[in-house]
N, C-alpha and C positions, 0 to 999 in steps of 0.2 A: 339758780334757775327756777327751781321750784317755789319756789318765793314770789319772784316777779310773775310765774305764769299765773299764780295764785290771788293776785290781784287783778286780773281783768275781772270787770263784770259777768256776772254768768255762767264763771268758773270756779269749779269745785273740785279740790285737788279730791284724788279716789283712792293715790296709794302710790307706792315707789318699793320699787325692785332692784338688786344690784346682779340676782341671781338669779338664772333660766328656770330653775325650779320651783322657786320661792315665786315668779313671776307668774309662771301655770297656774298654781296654788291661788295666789289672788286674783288672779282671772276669771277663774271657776267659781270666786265666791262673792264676786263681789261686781257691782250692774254699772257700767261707762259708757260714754258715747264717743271718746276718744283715746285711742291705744296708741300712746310715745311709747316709741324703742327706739336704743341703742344700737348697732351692730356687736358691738366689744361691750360683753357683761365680763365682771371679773370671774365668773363663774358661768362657760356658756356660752350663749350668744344669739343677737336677736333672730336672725336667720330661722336657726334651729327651732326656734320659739316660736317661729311663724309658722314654721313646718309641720310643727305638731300639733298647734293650734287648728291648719287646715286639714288636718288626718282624725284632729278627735269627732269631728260630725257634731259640733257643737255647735248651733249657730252663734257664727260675731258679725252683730252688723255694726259695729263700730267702727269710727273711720281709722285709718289705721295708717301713722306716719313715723317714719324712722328721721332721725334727728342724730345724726353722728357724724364722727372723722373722715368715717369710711364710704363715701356717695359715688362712687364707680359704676360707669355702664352697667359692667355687669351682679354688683349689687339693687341696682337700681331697676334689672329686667327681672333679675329673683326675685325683689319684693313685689312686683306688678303682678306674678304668679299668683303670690301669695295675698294679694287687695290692698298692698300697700298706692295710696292714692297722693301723697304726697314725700317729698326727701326733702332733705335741709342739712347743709353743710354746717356743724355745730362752729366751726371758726370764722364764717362771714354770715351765716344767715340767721340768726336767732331773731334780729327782728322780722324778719318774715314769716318766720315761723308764731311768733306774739302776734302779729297782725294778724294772719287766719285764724287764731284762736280767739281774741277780740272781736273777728268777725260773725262766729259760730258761739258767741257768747252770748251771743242774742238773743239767738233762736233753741237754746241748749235749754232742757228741763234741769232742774234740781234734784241730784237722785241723795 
């Protein structure tokens, strides 16, 4: 996956996480325009990630989309809490999800 999104024009992979921690960690130190999450980290999980994110008073104005198994109403109303603007069923929508990034590849800076 990171491969293929890494080829769109415009698009500059910034960094890959497996782990809620480790994800914080490179959040804080490093500058994106676009936050992929998981729901199911093997260590964790996006939610939580989102949670702390919106509690540490850090601005993120990055866009911010979950891409997983798990696209449920009610994950789906959790992350709208939390700025999540777009969801994506990783077992039918991946190209959906390559198409808005394709799209926002355009108009994306190079960080």
């Amino acid at each position: 996956m990171i491969e293929t999104l890494s080829e769109i024009p415009g698009v500059v992979f910034a960094g890959f996480s497996e782990e809620e921690e480790d994800a914080l960690q490179k959040i804080d130190a490093d500058s994106f325009d676009v936050l992929i999450l998981d729901i199911e980290l093997k260590h964790g999980n996006g939610m939580s990630l989102l949670r702390t994110l919106s509690k540490s008073g850090k601005p993120l104005n990055s866009l911010k989309i979950i891409f997983s198994n798990n696209v449920s109403n009610a994950f789906r109303r959790a992350g709208e809490q939390y700025g999540v603007r777009f969801f994506f069923d990783k077992s039918s929508e991946f190209t959906k999800l390559r198409d808005l990034l394709a799209a926002l590849g355009t108009g994306l800076p190079d960080h």
